[in-house]
N, C-alpha and C positions, 0 to 999 in steps of 0.2 A: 483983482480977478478972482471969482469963485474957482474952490479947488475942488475939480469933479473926480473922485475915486471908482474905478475899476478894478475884475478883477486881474485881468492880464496884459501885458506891456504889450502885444500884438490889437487886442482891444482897446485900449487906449491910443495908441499910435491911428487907427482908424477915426475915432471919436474927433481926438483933437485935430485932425482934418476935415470933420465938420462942422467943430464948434467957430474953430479958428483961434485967434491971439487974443481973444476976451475971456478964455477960460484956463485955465493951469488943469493939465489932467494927466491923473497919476494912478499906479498899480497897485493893488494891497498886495498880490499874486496871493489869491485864494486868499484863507482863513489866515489870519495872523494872531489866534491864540489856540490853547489846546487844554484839554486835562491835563495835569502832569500824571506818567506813567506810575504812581504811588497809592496805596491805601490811605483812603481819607477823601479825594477830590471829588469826590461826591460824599458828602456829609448824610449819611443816611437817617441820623439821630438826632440833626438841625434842619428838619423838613425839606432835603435832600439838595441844599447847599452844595454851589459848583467853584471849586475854587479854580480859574482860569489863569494861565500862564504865556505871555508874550512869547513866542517858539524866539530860538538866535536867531532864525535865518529871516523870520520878521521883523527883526527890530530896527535895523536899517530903511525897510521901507516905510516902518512906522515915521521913523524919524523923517523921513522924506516929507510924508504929509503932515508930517508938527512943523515941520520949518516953513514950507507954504502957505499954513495959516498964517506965519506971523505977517504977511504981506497980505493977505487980504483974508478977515475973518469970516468968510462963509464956505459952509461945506454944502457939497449936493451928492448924494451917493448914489451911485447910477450900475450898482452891482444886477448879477443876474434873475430874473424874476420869477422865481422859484422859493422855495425856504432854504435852501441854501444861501442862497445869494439875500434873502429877507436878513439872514444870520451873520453873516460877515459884516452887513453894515449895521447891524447890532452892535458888532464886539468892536465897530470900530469907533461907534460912538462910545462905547463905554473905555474904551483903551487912553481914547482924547478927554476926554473929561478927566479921565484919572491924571494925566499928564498935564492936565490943565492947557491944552490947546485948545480946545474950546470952552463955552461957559454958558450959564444960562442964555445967555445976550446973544450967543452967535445965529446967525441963522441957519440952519439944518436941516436940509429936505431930501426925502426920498422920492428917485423918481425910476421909475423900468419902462424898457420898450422890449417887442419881442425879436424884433428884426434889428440891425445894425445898418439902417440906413440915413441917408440925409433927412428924411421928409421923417422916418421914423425918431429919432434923438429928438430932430428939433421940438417936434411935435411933445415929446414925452416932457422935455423941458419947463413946458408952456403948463403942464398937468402936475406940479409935484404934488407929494403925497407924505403924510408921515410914513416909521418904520410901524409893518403890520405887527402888532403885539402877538397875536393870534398864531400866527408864522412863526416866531421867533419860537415863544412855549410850546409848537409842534417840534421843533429844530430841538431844544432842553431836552423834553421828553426825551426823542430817542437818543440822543449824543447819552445821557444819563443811564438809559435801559442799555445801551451797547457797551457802556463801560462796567455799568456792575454785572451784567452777563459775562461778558470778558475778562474783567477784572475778578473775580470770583469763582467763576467754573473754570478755566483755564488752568487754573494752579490745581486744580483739582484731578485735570486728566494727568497735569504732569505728574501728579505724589501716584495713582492711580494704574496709571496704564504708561508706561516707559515708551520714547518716541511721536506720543501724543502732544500736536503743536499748541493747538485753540479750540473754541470753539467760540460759537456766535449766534446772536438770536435769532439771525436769517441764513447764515452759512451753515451752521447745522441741520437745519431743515430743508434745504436745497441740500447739503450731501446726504440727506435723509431719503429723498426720491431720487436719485442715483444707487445708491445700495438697493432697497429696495429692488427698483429696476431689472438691476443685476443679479437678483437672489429670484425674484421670477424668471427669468430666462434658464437658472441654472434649475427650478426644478420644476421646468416646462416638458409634458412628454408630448413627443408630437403623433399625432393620429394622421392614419396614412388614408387618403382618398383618390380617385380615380377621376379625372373628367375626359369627355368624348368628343371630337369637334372634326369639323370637315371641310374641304374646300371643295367651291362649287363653281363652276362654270358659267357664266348666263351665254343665252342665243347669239349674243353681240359680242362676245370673247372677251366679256372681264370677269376677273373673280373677284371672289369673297369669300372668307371663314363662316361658320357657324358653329353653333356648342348642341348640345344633346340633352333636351329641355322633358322629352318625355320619354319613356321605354316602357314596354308593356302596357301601353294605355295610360301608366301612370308617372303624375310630374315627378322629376330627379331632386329629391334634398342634394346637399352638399355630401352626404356622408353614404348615401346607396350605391353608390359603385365602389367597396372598399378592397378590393382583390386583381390582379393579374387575371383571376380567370375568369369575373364579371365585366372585367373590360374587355376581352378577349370577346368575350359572347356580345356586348354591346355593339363591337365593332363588326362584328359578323351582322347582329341586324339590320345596322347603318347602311351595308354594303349587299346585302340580300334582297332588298327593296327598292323599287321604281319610285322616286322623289319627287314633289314638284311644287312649286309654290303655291302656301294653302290659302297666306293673305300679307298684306303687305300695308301697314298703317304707318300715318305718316302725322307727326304730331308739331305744329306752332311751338315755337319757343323762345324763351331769350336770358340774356345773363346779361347782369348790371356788373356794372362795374365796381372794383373794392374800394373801401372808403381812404382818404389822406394817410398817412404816416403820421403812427405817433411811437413813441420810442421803442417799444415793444417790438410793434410791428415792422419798424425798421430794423432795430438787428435782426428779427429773424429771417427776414427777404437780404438782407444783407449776407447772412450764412447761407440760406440758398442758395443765391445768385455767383457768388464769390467767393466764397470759403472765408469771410471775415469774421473773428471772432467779436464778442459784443464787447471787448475793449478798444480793438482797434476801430472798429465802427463808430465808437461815439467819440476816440480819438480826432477822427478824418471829420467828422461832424460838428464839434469843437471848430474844427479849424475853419469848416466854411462860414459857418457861424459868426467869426471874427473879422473873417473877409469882408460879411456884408453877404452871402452868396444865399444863406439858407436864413430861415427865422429859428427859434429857440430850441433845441434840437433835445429838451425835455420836458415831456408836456405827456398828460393822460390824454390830453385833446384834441379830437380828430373834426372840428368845426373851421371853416376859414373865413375870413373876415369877407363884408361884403363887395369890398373894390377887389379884396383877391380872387372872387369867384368870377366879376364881370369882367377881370383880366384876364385869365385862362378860356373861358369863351369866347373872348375877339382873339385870344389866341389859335385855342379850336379854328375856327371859322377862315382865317386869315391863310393856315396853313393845311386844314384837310378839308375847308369848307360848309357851307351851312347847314347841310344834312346829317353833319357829325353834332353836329349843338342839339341839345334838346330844346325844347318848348320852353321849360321852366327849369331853373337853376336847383342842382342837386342840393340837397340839404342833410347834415348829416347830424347824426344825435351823440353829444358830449357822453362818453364812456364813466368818466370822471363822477365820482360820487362826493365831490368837495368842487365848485368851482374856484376856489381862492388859489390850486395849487394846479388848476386845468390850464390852459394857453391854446392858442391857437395850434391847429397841425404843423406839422413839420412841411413846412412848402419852400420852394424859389421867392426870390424879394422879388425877382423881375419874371414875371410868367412867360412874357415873351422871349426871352434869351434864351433858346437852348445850350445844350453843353457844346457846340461846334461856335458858338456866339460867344464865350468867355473864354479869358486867359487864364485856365489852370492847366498847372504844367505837372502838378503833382498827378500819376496816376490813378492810387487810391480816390482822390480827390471830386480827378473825373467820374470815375464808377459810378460813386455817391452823388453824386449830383447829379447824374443824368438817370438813376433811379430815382430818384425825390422829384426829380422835372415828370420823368414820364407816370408816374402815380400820381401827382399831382393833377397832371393836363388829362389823364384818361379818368378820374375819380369825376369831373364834371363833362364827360361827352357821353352820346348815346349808347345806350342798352345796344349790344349785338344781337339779331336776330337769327334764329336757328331752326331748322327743321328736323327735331328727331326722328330716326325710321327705324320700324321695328317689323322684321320678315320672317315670315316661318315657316320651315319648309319640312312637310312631313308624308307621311305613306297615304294612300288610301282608303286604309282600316285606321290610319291616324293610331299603330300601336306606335311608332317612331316619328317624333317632331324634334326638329332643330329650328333653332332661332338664331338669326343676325341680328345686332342692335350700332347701330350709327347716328352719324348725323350731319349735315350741311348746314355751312354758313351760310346765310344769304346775304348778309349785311353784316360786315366785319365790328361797327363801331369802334368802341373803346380799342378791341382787341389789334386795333392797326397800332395803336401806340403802347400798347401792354398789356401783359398776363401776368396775375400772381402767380410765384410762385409754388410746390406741392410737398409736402412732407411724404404723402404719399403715392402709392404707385397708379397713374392713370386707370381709369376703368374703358373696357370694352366701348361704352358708349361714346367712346369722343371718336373713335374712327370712322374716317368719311364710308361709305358704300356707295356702287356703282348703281346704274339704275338699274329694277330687277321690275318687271311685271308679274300681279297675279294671274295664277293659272299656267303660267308656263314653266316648261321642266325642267327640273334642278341637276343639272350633270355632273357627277363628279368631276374634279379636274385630276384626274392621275398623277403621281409625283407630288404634288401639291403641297403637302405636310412635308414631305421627308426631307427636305431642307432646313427644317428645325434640329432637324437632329443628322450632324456629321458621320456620326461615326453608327448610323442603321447599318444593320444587318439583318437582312431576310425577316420576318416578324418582328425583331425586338431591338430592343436599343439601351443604352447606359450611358446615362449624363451624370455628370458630380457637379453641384450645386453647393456653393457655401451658405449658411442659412446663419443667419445674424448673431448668433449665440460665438459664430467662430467653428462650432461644429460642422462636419461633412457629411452625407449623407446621400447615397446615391437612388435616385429614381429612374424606373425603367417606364419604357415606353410600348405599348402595343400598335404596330403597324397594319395597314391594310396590305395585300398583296401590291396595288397599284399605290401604293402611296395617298391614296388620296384622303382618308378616315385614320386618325389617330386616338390613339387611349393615352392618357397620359398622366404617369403615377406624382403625387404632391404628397406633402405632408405639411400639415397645419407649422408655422411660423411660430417663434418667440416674440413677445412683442420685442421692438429693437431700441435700442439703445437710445439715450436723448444724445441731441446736437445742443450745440450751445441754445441753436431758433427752437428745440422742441423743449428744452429746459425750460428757456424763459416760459414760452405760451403756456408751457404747465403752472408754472408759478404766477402766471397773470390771471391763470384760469381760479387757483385756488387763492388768490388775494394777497399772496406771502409776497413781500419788497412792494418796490416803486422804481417807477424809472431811473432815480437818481441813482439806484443801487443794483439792478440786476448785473451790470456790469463788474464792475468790485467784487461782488460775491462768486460770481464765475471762475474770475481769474485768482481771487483767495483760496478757495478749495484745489487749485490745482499750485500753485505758490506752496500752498501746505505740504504737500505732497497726498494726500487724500486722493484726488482724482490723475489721471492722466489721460491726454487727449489721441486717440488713435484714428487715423482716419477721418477728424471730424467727428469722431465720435467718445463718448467721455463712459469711461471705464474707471469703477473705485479701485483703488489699492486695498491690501489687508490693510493698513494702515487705519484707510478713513472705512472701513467696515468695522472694523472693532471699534472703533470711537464712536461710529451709528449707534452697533449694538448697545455698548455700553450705555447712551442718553436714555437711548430706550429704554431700558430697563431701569435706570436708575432716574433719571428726570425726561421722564415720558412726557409730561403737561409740556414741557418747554420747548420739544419739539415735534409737537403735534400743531397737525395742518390747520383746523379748526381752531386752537388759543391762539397759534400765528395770525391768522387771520383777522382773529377777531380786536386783537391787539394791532394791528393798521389800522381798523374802523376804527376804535378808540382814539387814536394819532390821529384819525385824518377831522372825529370830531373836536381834538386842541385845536385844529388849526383852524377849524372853523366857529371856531368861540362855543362851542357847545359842550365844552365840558376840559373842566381843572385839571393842569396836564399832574400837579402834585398830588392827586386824588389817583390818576391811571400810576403812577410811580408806586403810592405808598402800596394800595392794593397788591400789586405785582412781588414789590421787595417782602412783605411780609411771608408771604408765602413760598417764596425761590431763597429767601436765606434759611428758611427753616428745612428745604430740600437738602441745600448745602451740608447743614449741621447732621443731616443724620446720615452722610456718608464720611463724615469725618476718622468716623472710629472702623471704617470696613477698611481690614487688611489686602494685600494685594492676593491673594489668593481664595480670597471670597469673592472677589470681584470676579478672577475668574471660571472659579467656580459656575459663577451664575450666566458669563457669557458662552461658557462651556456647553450650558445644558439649552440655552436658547437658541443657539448655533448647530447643534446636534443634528437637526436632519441634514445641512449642509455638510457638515464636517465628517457624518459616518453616517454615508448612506447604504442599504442593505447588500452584502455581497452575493456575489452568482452562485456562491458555493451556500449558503445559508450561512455562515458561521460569524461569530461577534463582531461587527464590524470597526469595538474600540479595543479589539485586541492588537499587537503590533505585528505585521507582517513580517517584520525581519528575523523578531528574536522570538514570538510566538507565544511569548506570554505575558509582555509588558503592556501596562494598559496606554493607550492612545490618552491625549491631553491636549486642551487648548494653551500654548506659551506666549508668551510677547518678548520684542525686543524691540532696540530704538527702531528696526526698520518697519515693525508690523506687528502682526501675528503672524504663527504656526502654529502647524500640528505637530507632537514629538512625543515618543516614549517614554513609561514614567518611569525605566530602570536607566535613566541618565547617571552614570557615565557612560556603564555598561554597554548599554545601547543607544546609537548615536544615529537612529532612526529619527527623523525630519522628514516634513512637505509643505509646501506651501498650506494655507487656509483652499483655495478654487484646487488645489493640485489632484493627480490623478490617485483614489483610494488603494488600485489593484497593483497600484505600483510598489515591487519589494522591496523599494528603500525610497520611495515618497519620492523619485527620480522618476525624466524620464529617460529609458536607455534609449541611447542614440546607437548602439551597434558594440560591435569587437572591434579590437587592432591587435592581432595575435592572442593574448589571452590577458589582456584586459578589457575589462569593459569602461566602454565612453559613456560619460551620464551626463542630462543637463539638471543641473539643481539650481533651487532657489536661495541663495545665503544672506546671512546679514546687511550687504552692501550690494545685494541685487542679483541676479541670475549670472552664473556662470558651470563652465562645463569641466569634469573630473576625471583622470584616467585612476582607473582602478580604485578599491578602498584601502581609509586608512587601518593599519595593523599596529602591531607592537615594535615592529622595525621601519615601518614608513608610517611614523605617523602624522604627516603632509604631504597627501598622493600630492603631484602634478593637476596643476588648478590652474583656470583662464578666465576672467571678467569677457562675459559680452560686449564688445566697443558701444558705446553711444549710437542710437541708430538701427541699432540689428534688434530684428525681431524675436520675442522667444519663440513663438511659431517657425520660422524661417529656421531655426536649426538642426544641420541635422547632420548625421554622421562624416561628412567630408570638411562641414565649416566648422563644427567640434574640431578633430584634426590639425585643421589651420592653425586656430587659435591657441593648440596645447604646442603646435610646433613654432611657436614663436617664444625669445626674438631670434628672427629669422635670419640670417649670413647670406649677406651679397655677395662678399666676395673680398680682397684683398686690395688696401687703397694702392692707386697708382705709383704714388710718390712715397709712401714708405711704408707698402706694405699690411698696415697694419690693417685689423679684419676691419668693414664695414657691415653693421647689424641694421635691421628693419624690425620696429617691435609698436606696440599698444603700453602705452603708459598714462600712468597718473594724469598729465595734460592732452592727451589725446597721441595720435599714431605719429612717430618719427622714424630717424634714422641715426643712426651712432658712429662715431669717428673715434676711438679712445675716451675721450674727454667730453666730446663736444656734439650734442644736442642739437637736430634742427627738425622741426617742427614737419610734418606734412598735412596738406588741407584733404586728403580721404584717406580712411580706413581702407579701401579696397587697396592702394598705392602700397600697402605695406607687403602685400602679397607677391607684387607684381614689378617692383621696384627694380629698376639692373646699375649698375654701375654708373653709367655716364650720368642718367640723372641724380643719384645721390650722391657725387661729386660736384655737380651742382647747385644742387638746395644746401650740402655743407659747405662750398663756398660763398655763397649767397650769407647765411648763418656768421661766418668769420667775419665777413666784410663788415658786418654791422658792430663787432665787438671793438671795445677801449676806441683810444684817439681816431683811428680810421675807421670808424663806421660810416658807411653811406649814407646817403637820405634815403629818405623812403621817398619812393614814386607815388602821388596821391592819386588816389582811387578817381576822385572827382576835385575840378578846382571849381571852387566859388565865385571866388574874385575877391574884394576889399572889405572890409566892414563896413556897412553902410555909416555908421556913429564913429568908430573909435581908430579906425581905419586899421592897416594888415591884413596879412594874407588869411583867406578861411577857407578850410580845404579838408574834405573827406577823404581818411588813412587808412590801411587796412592792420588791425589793433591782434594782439594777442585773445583776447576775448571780444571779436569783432570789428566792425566798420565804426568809425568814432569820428568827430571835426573835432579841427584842430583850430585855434586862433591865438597868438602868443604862446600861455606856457598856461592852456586850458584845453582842457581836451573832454569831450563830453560824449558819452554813448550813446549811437542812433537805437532808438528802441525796438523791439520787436517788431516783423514785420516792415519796417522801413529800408529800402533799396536804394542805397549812396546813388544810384544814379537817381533815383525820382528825386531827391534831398533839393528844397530849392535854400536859399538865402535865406528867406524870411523864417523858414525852420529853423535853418543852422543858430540863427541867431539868439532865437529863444530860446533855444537848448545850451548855448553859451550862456545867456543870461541865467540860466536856472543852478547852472553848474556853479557861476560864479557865485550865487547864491548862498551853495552847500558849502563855499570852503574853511574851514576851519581855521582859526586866529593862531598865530604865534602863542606856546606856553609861556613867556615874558615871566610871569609874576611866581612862576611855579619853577623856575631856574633862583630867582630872585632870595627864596626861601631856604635853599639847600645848606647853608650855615648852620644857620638855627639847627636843622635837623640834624648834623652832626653831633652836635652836642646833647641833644635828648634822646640821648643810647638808651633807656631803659622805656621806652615808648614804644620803639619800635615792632612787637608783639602786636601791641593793637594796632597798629597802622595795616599789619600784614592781617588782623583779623577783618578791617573794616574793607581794605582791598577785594579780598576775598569774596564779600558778599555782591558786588558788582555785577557780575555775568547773572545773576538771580533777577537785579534790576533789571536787565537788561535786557532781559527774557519775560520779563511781566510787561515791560514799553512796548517789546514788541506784540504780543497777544492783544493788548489792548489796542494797539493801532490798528491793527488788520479787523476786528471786532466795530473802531472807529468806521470804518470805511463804508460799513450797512447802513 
């Protein structure tokens, strides 16, 4: 039987259900070789020579597929059709060769399909193909450029800037437009302007708004009404004049609908629609993928093949009818500027089956799919038709005109099955308008407006607005007497934050990554600790802003948008045979090792030196009072200084010790000790500071006799916004006395520790699942979570209740059953216990998950020492060794710490 290789045991299990018992099919599970984590694995001095290594946790699958060949000698690699998947079955021919399972004689064929269906495999069977050379030396190139950027500048931030994890030749340039981002926002001022808008009446009793388009004869920039008292007087004009409508046009129109899904634009409809982040998203999309449910769920290419497009039209037709179908079949133009690495869109295998017509039981699963159904089925149905209306209603003398702008569906098309989603805010023109005739008179509607604003009073009014920087800012508002004419104070916006969907389309925009990687790189920067995600939205740490800074300044070329860029086009011409991936290598290395060497000899205090002065209008922006603003507030005459520590930067005074003046890098400048005060509690002062291990809050400073006031860490969770003088308090009066236990008295505490919030018995520790509980906790209950606690300890511990049961193993049989774990929900099966990942919900969890996640664990487990017990003799006796053994130990954590830089560098 030919032995077909895949990469995942959920894909294969599929396959060999439609191959049947004429074919042996087996898992590499992904790549089963790697660089090893060391200096040399790429030879940069032998025409950049890759020395490749069998990973442990491959070698056993390897062996799977040596042992199969001995029963029948042909291979077919059926990996996924990408350059990744081009690469795997690269290194798996050269892994068998080496092992000698196969030979020149065997036969060996590469075959891809995009979908995972019956008709699709067969088909692709009947088609094999060699492995693409072209593909593989795309796949070298960057696996090589990832590692010596990694392997190379990484060690660099470490000697350099203390706390600095990696860096990367796509990761750093993606946390390169986050900082950024974040440093416009912070030195955004906002300009304050006025608009003027009215409700109006028609003869027939509907209303409708308008805005204030002309005053004095003359048309409104955005910026001419910049005051309270030119609004004041505009609203007086509004209101001092007989109104009536001057004309009313009315404009044809229509909107096509948005083209297929391709990976890009899938996460970021996915972050719109769902708050998925773009690992979870190609997660859930992996999986349908394997199902058979979706086709290749990584593709630049947003074309679909010709029977998928006359599928979706009997599908249109069948189910909204013939008038949803257009004439002639949508056709859409590959994005892709390599087609070797393009694929079809991301569609449904079966156009007809919507998501209410399939068994998926998993949530997420559903989401995703019935987004990919409905982009798909509305990407080929009719243009919606629209009637824009544009009404203007002005004086007389035409010194005052207002305009209304709307519009009417006539014909819904596409839009009955779907709308993309928006990054940003709707404009005035999508709101419908009632019908309005020209010529007739525009009544105000009294009251009208002043339902926008609660809390009117008599002329004027005050609304607080949070404005995306995080800043407050309050705008007021000018009222008509009768309500019906409003003035209404703005101030120009920061642009805002990126989401994981505005990240990527930035990065699609400017050519930086590919779909294989936008995902990886997202979740690295915040892995690093560099970014953190708030609200969906991605906010740098000082961390990864001083590691910006610093590239900047010192290997600027390497993450500049333009070299990035231009170094994809290069990759994407290896892969397209138009150009020697060892020519894009040598060019590159020559000149980024000789970057390297001339930072070698800069001491840590040059370095900050230079971040110091580039940082500068951030760090010390001008005070209210005129005066230096890198003088120290506290002690008044130390100078202000850029510091680092493993958690970051800060700002801190240079007469350290003396002055033990601190703030954050974004902290507030007028603050007298780089804090901020949260209030008094008799005559100390409560401050919230930023410390080494993160934010937490201080009663009073330290002195010569106390010198460590009373300190509290923020729990996990809590916002440093959200604090403020009562939840300071909480936190300094913990841990907090319940009360005295029943049965012997002894106190019962409720505190914040090291593993999260508990409760205390003497001795004995038991865990509780909310910080709020620790506040609120009484007696009865924490006499039960510490009996619960006991019951589990030595011979008489309980079972645990499982969260979810599974049922059997489908293979090996026993119970499979999701636990609720010290560090989360986990399945259990034997004496394997495996972590549900992020974002997965033990009750969506089916079998077919659980199982993979078993398998993958089983994977990682590590072998009996056997031969390292075996040796302890010997080493008794070579007493005068043992020096070096402890010096060679020693160096370990250093490897350890290079494997890992280089891996997460790997992953771009």
């Amino acid at each position: 039987m030919p032995v077909v290789v895949v990469e995942s045991p959920a894909k294969a299990k599929t396959i060999n259900n439609y191959l049947g018992s004429d074919y042996t099919v087996l898992a590499s599970y992904g790549h089963v070789r790697d660089l090893p984590a060391k200096d040399g694995s790429v030879d940069t001095d032998n025409e950049f020579e890759m020395k490749w290594e069998v990973g442990y946790d491959s070698r056993k699958h390897v062996k799977a597929i040596v042992d199969a060949l001995k029963d029948d000698n042909e291979l077919i690699l059926a990996t996924d059709p990408d350059r990744e998947g081009e690469a795997i079955s690269w290194h798996l021919v050269e892994t068998l060769t080496k092992r000698k399972a196969i030979n020149k004689s065997t036969p060996v064929s590469r075959v891809v399909f995009n979908a995972i269906t019956k008709s699709a495999v067969t088909e692709a069977m009947k088609n094999p193909r060699e492995v693409d050379a072209p593909l593989v030396e795309a796949y070298l190139a960057r696996r090589a450029l990832d590692y010596l950027v990694g392997f190379n500048l990484s060690p660099v931030l470490w000697r350099k800037l203390p706390g600095a994890k990696s860096a990367g030749r796509v990761q750093s340039v993606c946390l390169r437009l986050i900082v950024e981002r974040e440093m416009e926002i912070e030195a955004f001022n906002a300009r304050e302007y006025w608009s003027v808008k009215a409700a109006f009446s028609t003869p027939r009793g509907k209303n409708f708004e308008a805005r204030l388009t002309v005053l004095g004869g003359q048309k409104l920039d955005k910026f001419d009404i910049d005051n309270a008292t030119a609004a004041e007087l505009a609203v007086q004009a509004v209101t001092s004049r007989a109104l009536s409508v001057t004309s009313v046009e009315a404009k044809p129109g229509s909107r096509n609908p948005s083209a297929p899904f391709m990976t890009s634009t899938l996460q970021q409809e996915a972050s719109r629609k769902f708050g998925m982040g773009a690992r979870q998203t190609m997660s859930t999309a992996q999986r349908l993928y394997e199902a058979g449910y979706i086709t290749y769920m990584r593709t630049d290419g947003i074309d679909m093949a010709p029977e998928a497009i006359a599928a979706a039209r009997d599908a249109i037709k069948d189910r909204y009818g013939a008038e949803y179908v257009p004439k002639s079949p949508r056709m859409y133009k590959n994005k892709a500027k390599n087609a070797q690495e393009a694929h079809e869109c991301i569609r449904p295998t079966e156009l007809a089956r919507a998501t209410d017509q399939l068994k998926i039981t998993d949530a997420d699963q559903r989401k995703l799919y019935d987004l990919i159904w409905k982009r798909t089925i509305a990407s080929q149905m009719e243009a919606a038709r629209l009637e824009r209306t544009t009404v203007d209603i002005g004086s007389d003398d035409q010194q005052v005109v207002l305009r209304a702008t709307g519009q009417v569906v006539l014909f819904d098309g596409f839009m009955r099955v779907y709308e993309e989603g928006r990054d940003d805010v709707a404009s005035e023109d999508d709101k419908r308008l009632p019908q309005i005739m020209q010529g007739e008179p525009a009544a105000l509607f009294a009251g009208g407006l002043s339902a926008d604003f609660a809390k009117a009073e008599g002329s004027a009014s005050v609304i607080e607005t949070a404005t995306t920087g995080g800043m407050q800012k309050v705008a007021s508002a000018v009222l008509s007497e009768d309500g019906g004419v409003l003035g209404a104070q703005h101030f120009t916006q920061p642009p805002p934050r990126f989401t994981e969907a505005t990240l990527v389309k930035r990065m699609e925009e400017l050519g930086i990554g590919r779909p294989s990687t936008y995902a990886s790189i997202v979740t690295t920067i915040q892995d690093r600790e560099y970014v953190t995600k708030d609200k969906n939205r991605l906010i740098p740490e000082d961390k990864g802003r001083i590691v910006t800074i610093f590239l900047l300044n010192f290997f600027r070329k390497y993450v500049g948008y333009e070299f990035t860029a231009d170094l994809e086009r290069e990759l994407d011409d290896v892969s397209a045979g138009e150009r020697n991936y060892k020519h894009v290598l040598d060019r590159f290395w020559r000149d980024f090792s000789a970057a390297i060497s001339e930072t070698s000899d800069l001491r840590i205090s040059e370095v900050l030196d230079k971040l110091d002065a580039a940082l500068a209008p951030q760090l010390y922006p001008p005070r209210a009072d005129g005066s230096d603003p890198r003088i120290c507030p506290k002690c008044g005459n130390g100078q202000l200084h850029l510091k680092t520590s493993k958690t970051g930067g800060f700002v801190g005074c240079g007469n350290y010790p003396e002055c033990r003046y601190t703030r954050p890098i974004n902290g507030d400048p007028e603050a007298p000790n780089g804090d901020k005060i949260l209030g008094e509690d008799g005559e100390d002062v409560i401050s919230l500071r930023s410390g080494r291990f993160g934010p937490y809050v201080q009663r009073g400073e330290a002195t010569e006799e106390v010198k460590k006031p009373p300190r509290a860490s923020l729990p996990r969770g809590w916002s440093v916004d959200d604090i403020d003088l009562e939840k300071g308090l909480l936190l300094l009066s913990l841990p907090r006395p319940v009360g005295p236990h029943p049965e012997d008295g002894e106190l019962v505490e409720a505190g914040i520790g090291r593993y999260g919030p508990f409760v205390k018995h003497g001795k004995l520790y038991a865990n509780l699942p909310d910080v709020d509980e620790v506040f609120i906790i009484g007696m009865n209950r924490a006499v039960e979570v510490l009996a619960e606690k006991l019951s589990k300890r030595g011979g008489g511990r309980a079972a645990a209740t499982p969260l979810k049961e599974l049922g059997e193993h489908p293979d090996q049989g026993g119970a499979v059953n999701v636990m609720e774990g010290r560090y989360g929900p986990y399945v259990k099966w034997e004496k394997i216990n495996a972590t549900l990942p992020k974002g997965v919900e033990p009750a969506d969890l089916t079998m077919e998950q659980a199982v993979e996640l078993i398998t993958e664990k089983a994977g990682k487990k590590k072998p009996a020492k056997k031969k390292a017990a075996a040796k302890k003799p010997a080493a008794k006796k070579a007493t005068a060794k043992k020096p070096a053994a402890k010096k060679a130990a020693a160096k370990k954590p250093a490897a350890k710490k290079a494997d890992k830089a280089v891996a997460d560098d790997a992953g771009e």
